[in-house]
C-alpha positions in Angstrom: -22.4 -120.5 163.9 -24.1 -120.9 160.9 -21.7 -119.5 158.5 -24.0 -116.3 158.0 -22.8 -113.3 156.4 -21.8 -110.3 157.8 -24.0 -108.9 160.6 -25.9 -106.4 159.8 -24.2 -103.2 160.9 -26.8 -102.1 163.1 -26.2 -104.9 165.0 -23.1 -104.2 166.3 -22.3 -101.6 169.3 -21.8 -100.3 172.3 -22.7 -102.6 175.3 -25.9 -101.4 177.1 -28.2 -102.7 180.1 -29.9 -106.0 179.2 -33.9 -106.2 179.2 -33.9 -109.9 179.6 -31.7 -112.7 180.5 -32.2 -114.4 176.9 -30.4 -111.9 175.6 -27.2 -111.8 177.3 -24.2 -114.3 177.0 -21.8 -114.7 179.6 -18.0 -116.3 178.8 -15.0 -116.9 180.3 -11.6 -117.1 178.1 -9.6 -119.9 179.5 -6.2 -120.6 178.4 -2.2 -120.7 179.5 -0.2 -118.0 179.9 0.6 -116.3 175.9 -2.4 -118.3 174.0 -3.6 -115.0 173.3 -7.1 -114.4 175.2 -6.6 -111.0 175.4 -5.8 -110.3 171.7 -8.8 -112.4 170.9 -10.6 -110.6 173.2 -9.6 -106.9 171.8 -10.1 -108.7 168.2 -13.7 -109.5 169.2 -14.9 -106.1 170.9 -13.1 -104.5 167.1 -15.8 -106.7 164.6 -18.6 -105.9 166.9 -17.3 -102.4 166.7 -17.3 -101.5 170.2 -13.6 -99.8 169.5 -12.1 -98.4 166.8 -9.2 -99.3 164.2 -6.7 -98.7 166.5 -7.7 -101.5 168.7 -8.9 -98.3 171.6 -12.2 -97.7 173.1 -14.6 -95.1 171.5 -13.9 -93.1 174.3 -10.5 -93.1 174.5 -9.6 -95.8 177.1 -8.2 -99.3 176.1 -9.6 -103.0 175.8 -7.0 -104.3 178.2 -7.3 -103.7 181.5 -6.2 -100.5 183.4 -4.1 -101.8 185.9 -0.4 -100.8 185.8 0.9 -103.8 186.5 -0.3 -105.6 183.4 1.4 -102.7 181.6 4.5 -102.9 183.2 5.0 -107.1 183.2 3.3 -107.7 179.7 0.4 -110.2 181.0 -3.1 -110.6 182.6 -2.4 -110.6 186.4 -6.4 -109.8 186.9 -9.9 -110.9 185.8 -11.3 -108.3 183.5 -14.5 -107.7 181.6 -15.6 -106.2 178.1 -18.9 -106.3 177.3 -19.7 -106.1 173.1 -22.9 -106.2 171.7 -23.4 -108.8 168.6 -26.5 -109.7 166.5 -28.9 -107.9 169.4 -27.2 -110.1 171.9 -25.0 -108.7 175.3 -22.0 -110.6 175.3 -19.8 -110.1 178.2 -16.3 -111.2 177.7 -14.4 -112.2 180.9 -10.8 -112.3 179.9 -8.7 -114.3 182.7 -5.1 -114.5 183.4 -3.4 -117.5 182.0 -0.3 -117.5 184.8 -1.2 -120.5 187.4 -0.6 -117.9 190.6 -3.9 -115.9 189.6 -6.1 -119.1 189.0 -7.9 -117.3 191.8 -8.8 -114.6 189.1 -9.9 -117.6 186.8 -12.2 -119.7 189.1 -14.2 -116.3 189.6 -14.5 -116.2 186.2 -15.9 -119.5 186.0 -18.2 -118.4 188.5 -19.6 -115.2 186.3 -20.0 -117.4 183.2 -22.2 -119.9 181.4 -19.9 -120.7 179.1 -16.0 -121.1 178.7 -14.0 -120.3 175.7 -10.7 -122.4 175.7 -8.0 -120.3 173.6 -4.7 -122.8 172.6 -1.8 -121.2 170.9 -1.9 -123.3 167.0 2.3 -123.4 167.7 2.2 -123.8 171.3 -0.4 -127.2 171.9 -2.1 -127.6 174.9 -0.5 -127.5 178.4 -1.0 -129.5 181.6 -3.2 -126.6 183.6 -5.3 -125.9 180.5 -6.8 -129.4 180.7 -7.0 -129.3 184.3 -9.3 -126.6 183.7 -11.4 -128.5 181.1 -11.8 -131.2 183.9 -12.7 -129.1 186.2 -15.8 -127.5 183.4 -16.6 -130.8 182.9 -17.6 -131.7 186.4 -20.0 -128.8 186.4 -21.4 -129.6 183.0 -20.4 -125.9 181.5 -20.8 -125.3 178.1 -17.1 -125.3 176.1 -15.4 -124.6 172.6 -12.1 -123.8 171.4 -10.6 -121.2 169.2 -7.2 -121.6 167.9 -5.2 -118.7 167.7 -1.3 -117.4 166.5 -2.4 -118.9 162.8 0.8 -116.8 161.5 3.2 -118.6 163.3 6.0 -120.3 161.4 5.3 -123.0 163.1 1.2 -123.2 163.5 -0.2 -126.1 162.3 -4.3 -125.6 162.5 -5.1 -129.3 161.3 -2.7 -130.9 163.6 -3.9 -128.9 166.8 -6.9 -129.6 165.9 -6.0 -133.4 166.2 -4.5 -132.5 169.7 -7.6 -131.0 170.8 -9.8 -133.8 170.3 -6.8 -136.2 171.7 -6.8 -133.8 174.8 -10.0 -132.4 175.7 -12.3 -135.4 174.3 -11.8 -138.1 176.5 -13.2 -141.3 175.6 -15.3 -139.5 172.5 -12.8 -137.6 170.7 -15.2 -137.1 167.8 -17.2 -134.8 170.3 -14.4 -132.1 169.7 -14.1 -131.0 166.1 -13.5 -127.8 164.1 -16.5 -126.2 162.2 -13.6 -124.5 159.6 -11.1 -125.2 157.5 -8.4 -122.8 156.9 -7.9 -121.2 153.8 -4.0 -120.3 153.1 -2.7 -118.4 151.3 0.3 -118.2 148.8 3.4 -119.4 150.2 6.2 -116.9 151.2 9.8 -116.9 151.0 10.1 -118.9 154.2 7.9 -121.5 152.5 4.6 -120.5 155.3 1.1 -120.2 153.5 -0.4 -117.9 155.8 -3.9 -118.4 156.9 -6.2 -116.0 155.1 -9.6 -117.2 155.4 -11.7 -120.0 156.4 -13.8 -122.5 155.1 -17.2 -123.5 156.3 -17.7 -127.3 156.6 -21.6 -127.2 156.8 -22.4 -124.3 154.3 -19.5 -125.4 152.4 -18.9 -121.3 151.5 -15.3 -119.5 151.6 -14.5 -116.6 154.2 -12.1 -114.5 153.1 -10.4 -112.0 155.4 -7.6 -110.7 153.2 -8.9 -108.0 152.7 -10.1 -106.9 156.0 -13.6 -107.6 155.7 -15.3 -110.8 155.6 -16.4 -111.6 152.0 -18.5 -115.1 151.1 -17.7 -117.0 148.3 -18.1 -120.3 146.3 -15.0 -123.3 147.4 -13.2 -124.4 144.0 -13.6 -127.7 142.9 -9.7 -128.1 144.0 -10.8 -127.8 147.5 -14.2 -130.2 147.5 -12.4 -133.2 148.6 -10.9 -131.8 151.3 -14.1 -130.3 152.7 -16.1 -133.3 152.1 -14.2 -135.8 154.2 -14.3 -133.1 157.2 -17.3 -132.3 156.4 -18.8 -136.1 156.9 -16.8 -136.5 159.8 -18.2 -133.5 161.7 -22.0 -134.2 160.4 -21.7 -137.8 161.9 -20.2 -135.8 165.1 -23.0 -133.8 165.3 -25.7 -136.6 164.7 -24.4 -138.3 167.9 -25.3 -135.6 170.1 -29.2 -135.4 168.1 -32.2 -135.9 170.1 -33.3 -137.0 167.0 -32.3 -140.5 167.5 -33.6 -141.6 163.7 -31.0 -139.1 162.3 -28.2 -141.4 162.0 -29.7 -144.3 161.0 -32.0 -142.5 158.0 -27.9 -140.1 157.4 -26.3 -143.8 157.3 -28.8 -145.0 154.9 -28.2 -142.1 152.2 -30.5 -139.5 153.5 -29.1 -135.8 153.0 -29.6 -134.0 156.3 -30.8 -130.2 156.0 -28.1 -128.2 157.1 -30.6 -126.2 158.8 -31.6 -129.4 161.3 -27.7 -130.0 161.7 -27.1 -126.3 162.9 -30.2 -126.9 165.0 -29.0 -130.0 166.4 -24.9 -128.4 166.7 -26.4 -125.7 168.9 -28.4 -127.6 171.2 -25.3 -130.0 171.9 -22.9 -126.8 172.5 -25.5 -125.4 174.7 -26.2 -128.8 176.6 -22.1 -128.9 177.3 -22.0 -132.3 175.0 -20.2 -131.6 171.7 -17.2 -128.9 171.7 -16.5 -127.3 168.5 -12.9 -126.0 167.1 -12.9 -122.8 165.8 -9.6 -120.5 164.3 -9.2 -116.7 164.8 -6.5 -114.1 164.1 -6.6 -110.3 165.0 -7.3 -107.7 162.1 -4.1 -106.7 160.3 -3.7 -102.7 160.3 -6.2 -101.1 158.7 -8.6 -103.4 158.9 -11.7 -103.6 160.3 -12.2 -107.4 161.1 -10.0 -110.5 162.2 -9.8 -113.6 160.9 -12.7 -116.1 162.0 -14.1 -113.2 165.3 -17.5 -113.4 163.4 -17.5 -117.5 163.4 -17.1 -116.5 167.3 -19.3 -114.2 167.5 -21.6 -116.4 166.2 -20.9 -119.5 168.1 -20.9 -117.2 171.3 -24.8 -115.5 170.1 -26.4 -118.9 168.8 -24.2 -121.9 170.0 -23.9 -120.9 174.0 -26.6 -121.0 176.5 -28.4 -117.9 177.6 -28.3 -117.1 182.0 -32.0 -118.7 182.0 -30.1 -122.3 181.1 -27.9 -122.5 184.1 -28.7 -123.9 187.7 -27.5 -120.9 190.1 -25.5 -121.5 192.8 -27.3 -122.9 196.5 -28.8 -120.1 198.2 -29.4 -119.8 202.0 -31.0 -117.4 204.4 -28.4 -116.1 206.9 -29.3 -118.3 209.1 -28.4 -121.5 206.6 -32.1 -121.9 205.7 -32.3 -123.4 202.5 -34.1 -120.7 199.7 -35.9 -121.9 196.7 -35.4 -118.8 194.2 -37.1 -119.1 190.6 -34.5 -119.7 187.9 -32.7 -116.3 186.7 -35.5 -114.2 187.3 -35.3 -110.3 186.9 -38.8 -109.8 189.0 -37.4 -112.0 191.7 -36.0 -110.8 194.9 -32.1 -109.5 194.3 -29.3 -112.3 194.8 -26.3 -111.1 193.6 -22.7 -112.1 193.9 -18.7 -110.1 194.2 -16.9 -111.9 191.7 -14.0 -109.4 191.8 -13.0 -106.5 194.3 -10.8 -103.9 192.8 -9.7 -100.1 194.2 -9.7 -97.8 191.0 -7.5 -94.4 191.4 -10.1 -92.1 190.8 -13.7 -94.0 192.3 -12.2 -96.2 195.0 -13.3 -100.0 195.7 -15.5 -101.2 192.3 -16.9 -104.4 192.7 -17.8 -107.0 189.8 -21.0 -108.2 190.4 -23.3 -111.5 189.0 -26.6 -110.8 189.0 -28.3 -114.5 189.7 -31.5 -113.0 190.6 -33.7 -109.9 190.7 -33.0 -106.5 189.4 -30.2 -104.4 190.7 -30.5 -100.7 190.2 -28.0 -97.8 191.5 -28.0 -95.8 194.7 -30.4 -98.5 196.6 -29.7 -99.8 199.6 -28.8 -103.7 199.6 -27.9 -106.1 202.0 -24.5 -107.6 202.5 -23.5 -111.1 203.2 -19.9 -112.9 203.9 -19.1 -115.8 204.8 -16.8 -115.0 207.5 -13.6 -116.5 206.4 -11.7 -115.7 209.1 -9.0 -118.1 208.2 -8.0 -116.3 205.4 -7.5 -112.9 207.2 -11.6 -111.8 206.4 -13.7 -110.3 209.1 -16.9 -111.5 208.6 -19.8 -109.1 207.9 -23.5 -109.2 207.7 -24.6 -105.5 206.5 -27.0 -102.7 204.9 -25.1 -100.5 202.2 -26.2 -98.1 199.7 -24.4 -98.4 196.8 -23.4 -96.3 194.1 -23.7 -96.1 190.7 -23.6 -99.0 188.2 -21.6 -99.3 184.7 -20.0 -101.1 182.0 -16.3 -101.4 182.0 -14.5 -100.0 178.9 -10.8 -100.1 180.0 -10.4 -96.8 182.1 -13.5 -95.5 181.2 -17.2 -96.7 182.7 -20.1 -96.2 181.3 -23.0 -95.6 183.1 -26.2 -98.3 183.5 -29.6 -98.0 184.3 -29.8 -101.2 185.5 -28.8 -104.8 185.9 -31.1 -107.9 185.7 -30.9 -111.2 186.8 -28.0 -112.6 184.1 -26.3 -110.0 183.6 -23.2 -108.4 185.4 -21.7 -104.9 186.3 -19.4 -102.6 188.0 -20.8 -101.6 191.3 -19.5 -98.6 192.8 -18.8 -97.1 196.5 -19.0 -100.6 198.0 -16.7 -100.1 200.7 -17.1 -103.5 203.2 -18.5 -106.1 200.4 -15.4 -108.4 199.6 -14.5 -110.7 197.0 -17.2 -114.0 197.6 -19.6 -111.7 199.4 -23.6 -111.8 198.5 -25.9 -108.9 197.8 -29.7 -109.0 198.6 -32.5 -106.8 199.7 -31.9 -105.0 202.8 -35.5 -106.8 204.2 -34.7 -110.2 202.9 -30.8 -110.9 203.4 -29.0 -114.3 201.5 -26.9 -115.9 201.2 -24.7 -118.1 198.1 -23.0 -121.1 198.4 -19.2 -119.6 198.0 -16.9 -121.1 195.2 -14.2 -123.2 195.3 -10.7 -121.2 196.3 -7.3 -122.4 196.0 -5.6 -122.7 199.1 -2.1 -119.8 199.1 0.9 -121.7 199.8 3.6 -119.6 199.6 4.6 -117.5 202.8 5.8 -114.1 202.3 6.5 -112.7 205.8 7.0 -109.0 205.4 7.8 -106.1 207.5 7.4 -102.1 207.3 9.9 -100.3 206.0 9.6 -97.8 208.1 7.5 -96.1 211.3 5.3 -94.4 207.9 4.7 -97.2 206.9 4.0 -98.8 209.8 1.1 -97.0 210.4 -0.4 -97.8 207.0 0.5 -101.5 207.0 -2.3 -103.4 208.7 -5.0 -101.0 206.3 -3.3 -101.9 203.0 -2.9 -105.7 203.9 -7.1 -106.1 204.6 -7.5 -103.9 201.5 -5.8 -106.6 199.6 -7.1 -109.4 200.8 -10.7 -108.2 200.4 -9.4 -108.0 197.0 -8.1 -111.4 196.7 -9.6 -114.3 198.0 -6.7 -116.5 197.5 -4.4 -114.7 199.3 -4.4 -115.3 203.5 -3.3 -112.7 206.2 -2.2 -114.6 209.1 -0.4 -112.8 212.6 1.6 -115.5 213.8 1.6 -115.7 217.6 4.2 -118.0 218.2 7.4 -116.3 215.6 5.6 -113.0 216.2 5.4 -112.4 212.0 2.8 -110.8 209.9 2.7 -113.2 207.4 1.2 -112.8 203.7 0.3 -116.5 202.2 0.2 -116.7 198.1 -0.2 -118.6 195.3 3.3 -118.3 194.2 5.9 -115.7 193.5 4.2 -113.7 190.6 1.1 -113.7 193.1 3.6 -112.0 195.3 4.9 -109.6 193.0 1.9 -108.3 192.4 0.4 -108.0 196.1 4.0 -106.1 197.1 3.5 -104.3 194.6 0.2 -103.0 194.8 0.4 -102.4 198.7 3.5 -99.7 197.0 1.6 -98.2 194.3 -2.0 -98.3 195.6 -2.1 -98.0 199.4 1.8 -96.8 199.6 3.1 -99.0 201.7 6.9 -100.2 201.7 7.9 -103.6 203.3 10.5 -105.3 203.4 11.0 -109.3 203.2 12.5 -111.2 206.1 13.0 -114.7 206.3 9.7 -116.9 207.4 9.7 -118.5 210.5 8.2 -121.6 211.0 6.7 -122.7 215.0 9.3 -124.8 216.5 9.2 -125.9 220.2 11.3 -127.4 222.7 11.2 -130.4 225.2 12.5 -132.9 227.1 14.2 -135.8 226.1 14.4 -137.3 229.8 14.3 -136.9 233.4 15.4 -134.1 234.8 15.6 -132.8 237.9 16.3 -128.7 238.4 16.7 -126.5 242.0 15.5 -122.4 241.9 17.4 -120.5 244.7 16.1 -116.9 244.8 17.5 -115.2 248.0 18.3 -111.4 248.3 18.9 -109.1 251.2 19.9 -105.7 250.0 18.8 -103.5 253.1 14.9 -102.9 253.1 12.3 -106.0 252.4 14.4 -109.0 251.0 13.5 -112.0 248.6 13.7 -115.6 249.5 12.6 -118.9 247.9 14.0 -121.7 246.8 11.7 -124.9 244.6 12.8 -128.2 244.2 11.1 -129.7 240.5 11.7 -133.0 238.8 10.9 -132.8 234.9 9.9 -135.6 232.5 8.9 -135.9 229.2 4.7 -136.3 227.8 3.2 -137.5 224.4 3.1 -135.1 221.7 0.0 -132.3 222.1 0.3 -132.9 226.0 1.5 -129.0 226.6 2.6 -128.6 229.9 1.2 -130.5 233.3 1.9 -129.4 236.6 2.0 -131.7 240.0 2.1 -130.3 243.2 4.1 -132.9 245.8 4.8 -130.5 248.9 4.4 -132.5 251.8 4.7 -130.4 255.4 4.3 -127.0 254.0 7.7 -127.0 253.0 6.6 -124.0 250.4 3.3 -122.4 251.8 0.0 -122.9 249.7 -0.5 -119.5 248.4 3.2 -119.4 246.8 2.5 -122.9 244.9 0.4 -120.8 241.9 3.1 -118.7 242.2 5.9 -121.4 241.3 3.5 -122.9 238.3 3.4 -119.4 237.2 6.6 -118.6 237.1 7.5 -122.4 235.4 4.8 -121.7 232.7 6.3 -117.9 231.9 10.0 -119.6 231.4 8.4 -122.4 229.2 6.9 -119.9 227.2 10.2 -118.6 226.7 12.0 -121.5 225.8 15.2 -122.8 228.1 17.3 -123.6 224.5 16.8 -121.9 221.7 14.3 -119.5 222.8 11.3 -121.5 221.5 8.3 -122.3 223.6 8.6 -125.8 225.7 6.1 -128.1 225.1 5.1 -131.9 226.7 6.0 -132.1 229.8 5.1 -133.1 233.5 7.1 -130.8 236.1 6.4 -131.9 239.7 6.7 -129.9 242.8 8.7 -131.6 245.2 10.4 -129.6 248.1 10.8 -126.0 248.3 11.7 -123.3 251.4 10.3 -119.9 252.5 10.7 -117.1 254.9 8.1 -115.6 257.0 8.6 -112.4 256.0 11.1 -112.1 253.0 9.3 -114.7 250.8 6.3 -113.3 248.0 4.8 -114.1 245.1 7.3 -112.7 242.8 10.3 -114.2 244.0 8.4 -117.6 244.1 8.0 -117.1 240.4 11.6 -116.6 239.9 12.6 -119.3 241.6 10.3 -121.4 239.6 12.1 -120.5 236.5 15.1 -121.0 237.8 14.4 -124.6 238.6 13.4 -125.4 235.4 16.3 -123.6 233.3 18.4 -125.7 235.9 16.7 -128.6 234.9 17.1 -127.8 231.3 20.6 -127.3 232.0 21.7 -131.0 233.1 19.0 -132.7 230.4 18.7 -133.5 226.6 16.5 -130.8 225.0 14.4 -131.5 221.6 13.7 -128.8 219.3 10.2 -129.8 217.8 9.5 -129.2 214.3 6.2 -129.1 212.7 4.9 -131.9 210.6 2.5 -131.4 207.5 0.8 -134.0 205.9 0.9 -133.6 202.5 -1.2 -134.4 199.3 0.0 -134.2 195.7 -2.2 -134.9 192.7 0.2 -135.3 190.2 0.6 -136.8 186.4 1.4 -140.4 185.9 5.0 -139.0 184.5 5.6 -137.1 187.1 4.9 -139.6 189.9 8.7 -140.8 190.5 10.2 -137.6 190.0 8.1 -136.2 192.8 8.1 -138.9 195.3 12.2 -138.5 195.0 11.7 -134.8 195.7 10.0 -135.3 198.8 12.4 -137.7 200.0 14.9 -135.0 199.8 12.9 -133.2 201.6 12.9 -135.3 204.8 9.6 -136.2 203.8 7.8 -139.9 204.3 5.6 -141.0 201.7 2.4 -142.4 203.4 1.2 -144.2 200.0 -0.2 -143.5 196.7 -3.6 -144.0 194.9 -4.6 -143.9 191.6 -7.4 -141.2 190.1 -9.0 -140.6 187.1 -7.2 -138.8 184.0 -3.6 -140.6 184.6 -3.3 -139.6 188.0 -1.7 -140.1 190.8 -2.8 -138.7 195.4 0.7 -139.0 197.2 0.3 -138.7 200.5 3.5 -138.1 202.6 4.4 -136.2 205.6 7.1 -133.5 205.4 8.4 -131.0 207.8 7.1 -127.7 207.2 10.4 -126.4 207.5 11.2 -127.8 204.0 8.2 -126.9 202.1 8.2 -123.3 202.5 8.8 -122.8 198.7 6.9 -126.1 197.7 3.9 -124.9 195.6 7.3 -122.9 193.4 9.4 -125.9 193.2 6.1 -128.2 192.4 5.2 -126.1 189.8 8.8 -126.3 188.4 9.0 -130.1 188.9 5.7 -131.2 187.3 5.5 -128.6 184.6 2.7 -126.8 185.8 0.3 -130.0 186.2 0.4 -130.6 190.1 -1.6 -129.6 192.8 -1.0 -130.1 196.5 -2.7 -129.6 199.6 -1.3 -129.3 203.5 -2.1 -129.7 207.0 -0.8 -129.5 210.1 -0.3 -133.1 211.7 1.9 -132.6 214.7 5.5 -131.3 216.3 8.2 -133.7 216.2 11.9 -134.1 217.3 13.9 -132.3 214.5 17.6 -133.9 213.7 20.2 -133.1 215.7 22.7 -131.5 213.4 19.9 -129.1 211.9 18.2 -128.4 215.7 21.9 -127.2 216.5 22.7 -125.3 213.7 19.4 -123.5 214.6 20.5 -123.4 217.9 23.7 -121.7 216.9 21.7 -119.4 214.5 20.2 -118.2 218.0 22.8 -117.5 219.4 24.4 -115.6 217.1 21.3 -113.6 216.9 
């Protein structure tokens, strides 16, 4: 932070247990899809020297996580963790996905950290979802800087994203986002690219060069003085805006020469209070080498500039019961709060569970308490348990290494947790909490799935609540009405994975079959229907006959029954009987085989036999009637109705209003939010939005965000209602 030389190499390490919350550091890497977190992230863990030159864990496993998947499709699909050791300082690294379909992965990495490291790509810029995020930090006040990384890119320009950056992510005070370094290039090649070698240091005003794979300090020429200096004001004045000194710019304005001590001082208070965001560059070490470009500027910013666990407000915490609990800020003597920020099943240990330790002390094999919130919506069975747990470690790629313990700050790998869940709080088994949960996307995509076979049958309903223990964001719903097991996502890559880990992990084949949306019938108008049920076949016969008259209700009416027999005309025991038997064909359908809905069916007339008539056959001539009815009147087929909400980009605004028109949808009206914004409300039929949160995506480049909700069932066109109607048929 301070341009200081090399650490000492004593200071560097292997991750261990924290002994006090000022000495940890907790950050999230934040950043689209290629802007290179995880490089940056191996490129860190190599200078503190918590791997080796070949970019592997001591021990043999790697930096990148162990799933398979990652392997096989070449990205982060997963939140992961690598904690390094800097300057005496725990830092744990949470490395999240960059792909918008696992921004479930992401908000719980929001939720472990204090502080957020945005990576952009030099050649790349900055993308629509990356600033979302940067909104979203800013409502909670998080701590933020940015490292700019693919410096050897033909076409990286470091000065001009660094322009971009302060255009993007500093609102209406862009001079609260600038870089700290300069970049030193090198000579030019063939292709006419100066690569980026080392990096200049605008308050020391000392060169760091990395050619040579170590990071050597030197003296700036007196070619490169001007350059520094006009950066170099323009940053001071930057930093003198965010002083609690409120002399300092007056007494810098009037000549004074500021200590570069006080401005460091002064930088790392504003980074820590969330107020000034600086720019830093980093490269990973070339082979051979032992160091990347600018990963101990980082490391620095990360150990001096970023607030310590003891700095942040913890989340609202509750008894059980909703109680409000007062708990002393981030202490390790306190009684245990803790938080699942990530559920994963390894091979070898089973379930491991990521946990935040907010309060208290956590140590292995103790029994703890654990709290869910129930979110039955989403396909959770809610909980409220003692567990002993196992034992506690430090992720190193496929290996863990073993902890002591884990105070209040800090985070772990928590092993043998087998009903704690994603979201879930752990406490002490005599004095159960509970945290306020996180925000969670809503999934959006229905995947409506299918074993493969009888096998896998068997194994199906296991593997599903494994996975969504594990994930958060994705939703298990049995639909009762089209009689699918549904799967709701965040998009197709979402889906990729979770098919693909109920094959690999739980083995379970399924196949995909079309989703079904709830459709229902009804009546257009009168009708009026006549059941005849008689039989004689030797032996006890059956005999009844119903007159009804049908007519239509308002929407959400379901089905009303009126009894009008006058003179016994159908005996008083066999009038349930008819309703039953009306209500059992209206499940049914009388059309297309979906259930009818909203309408008034009346009893009028009816016959019976002394001895031949009985509750069943009163029943089938109840459906009888009302298929006969059905027969001589207009029948409806009701689709569902969502409303809509899409928070889109100004740009985008036209473009996506025409979309939903195509859709059959009716925009309800727009309004205007903050950031060049715009809410369209609309209502759309469910049947043409199945793929919505895919197409959105494609439509607003990534930017968009909408919501849904049932609104009601309403009469669906009459060439699509038949070509459903034919689809039934031929079925």
């Amino acid at each position: 932070m301070g341009d200081k030389a090399n650490a000492h190499p004593g200071a560097a390490g292997r991750a261990t247990a924290a002994d006090q919350p000022a000495s940890v550091r907790n950050v999230v890497l934040v950043g689209h899809s290629g802007s290179g977190k995880t490089t940056l992230v191996e490129a860190l863990a190599l200078t503190a020297g918590a791997v080796n030159r070949a970019g592997r864990v001591e021990d043999g496993g790697t930096v990148s996580d162990y799933d398979e998947i990652e392997h096989r499709q070449q990205r982060s699909v997963q939140l992961s963790l690598v904690p390094v050791d800097w300057d005496g300082i725990k830092i744990n690294l949470l490395d999240t996905p960059g792909y918008a379909d696992f921004v479930g992965e992401l908000r719980a990495g929001l939720r472990a950290a204090d502080a957020a490291l945005f990576v952009v790509s030099a050649s790349d810029g900055v993308d629509g979802s990356t600033r979302m995020v940067w909104e979203e930090c800013a409502a909670v006040g998080m701590p933020r800087a940015i490292v700019v990384t693919h410096l050897e890119a033909a076409r990286a320009d470091y000065e001009e994203m660094t322009r971009i950056c302060a255009e993007a992510f500093g609102g209406d005070d862009p001079d609260a986002v600038l870089p700290l370094y300069l970049p030193l290039h090198g000579p030019q090649g063939p292709d006419g690219h100066a690569p980026v070698t080392g990096l200049i240091g605008l308050l020391s005003q000392k060169v760091f060069e990395y050619s040579s794979g170590e990071r050597k300090e030197s003296e700036p020429g007196e070619d490169q003085l001007p350059e520094i200096d006009e950066a170099r004001n323009r940053l001071i004045e930057g930093i003198i805006a965010e002083s609690e000194d409120e002399t300092l710019m007056d007494r810098y304005l009037g000549g004074e020469q500021v200590d570069v001590k006080t401005l460091i001082e002064d930088l790392e208070r504003a980074v820590a209070r969330g107020t000034f965001f600086p720019v830093l560059a980093a490269a990973p070490a070339a082979d051979g080498a032992r160091q990347g470009l600018g990963t101990v500027e980082v490391l620095e910013l990360i150990t001096r500039g970023f607030p310590t666990p003891l700095e942040r407000e913890a989340p609202r915490v509750t008894t059980v019961d909703g109680e409000p609990r007062e708990l002393k800020l981030c202490d390790p003597d306190g009684p245990l709060v803790a938080e699942v920020v990530k559920t994963a099943s390894d091979p070898y240990v089973g379930r491991v569970s990521l946990v935040r330790v907010f309060s208290g002390t956590l140590r292995p094999d103790e029994t703890v308490h654990v709290s869910g919130h129930g979110l039955e919506y989403r396909g959770h069975e809610d909980h409220d348990v003692d567990e002993r747990i196992g034992a506690l470690s430090a992720p190193f790629g496929k290996q863990q290494r073993q902890l002591s313990h884990c105070i209040a700050g800090d985070l772990a790998c928590v092993a043998k947790l087998s009903r704690a869940e994603t979201g879930d709080t752990l406490s002490a088994k005599d004095d159960p909490l509970l945290m306020e949960p996180w925000q969670m996307p809503d999934p959006l995509l229905p995947l409506a799935i299918q074993a493969h076979s009888k096998a896998d049958e068997d194994k199906l309903s296991q593997g599903l609540s494994r996975l969504v223990a594990e994930d958060p964001t994705m939703r298990l719903e049995q639909n009762q009405s089209t009689h699918q097991v549904v799967l709701w996502c965040l998009g197709e890559a979402h889906a990729d994975v979770a098919l693909e880990r109920l094959r690999s992990r739980y083995g379970v084949q399924v196949d995909l079959v079309p989703h079904k949306v709830s459709l229902r019938e009804t009546f257009a108008d009168r009708s009026a229907g006549r059941g005849r049920h008689v039989k004689q076949s030797g032996g006890h016969g059956q005999y009844a006959i119903c007159e009804i008259e049908v007519e239509p209700l308002p929407g959400g009416s379901g089905i009303e029954f009126v009894d009008k027999v006058v003179g016994g005309a159908v005996p008083r025991q066999f009038i349930p009987s008819v309703e039953k038997g009306i209500r059992a064909q209206a499940a049914r359908g009388v059309a297309a085989g979906h259930p009818l809905v909203d309408i008034r069916v009346t009893l009028l007339d009816g016959k019976a036999h002394s001895v031949d008539s009985s509750d069943a056959a009163f029943q089938t001539a109840g459906a009888l009637a009302l298929r006969e009815a059905a027969g001589d009147a207009r029948i409806h087929l009701l689709e569902p109705v969502a409303e809509v909400s899409v928070l889109v980009g100004d740009d985008y605004v036209g473009a996506v209003m025409s979309d939903l028109s195509g859709r059959r949808g009716r925009v309800l009206g727009t309004e205007q939010t903050s950031g060049n914004r715009t809410v369209i409300r609309a209502e759309v039929p469910e049947i043409e939005i199945g793929r919505y949160s895919v197409d959105l995506r494609s439509l607003s480049h990534g930017t968009a965000r909408f919501n849904r909700s049932y609104a009601r069932h309403e009469p669906m066109p009459q060439q699509i209602a038949e070509r459903i109607r034919e689809e039934a048929r031929d079925a």
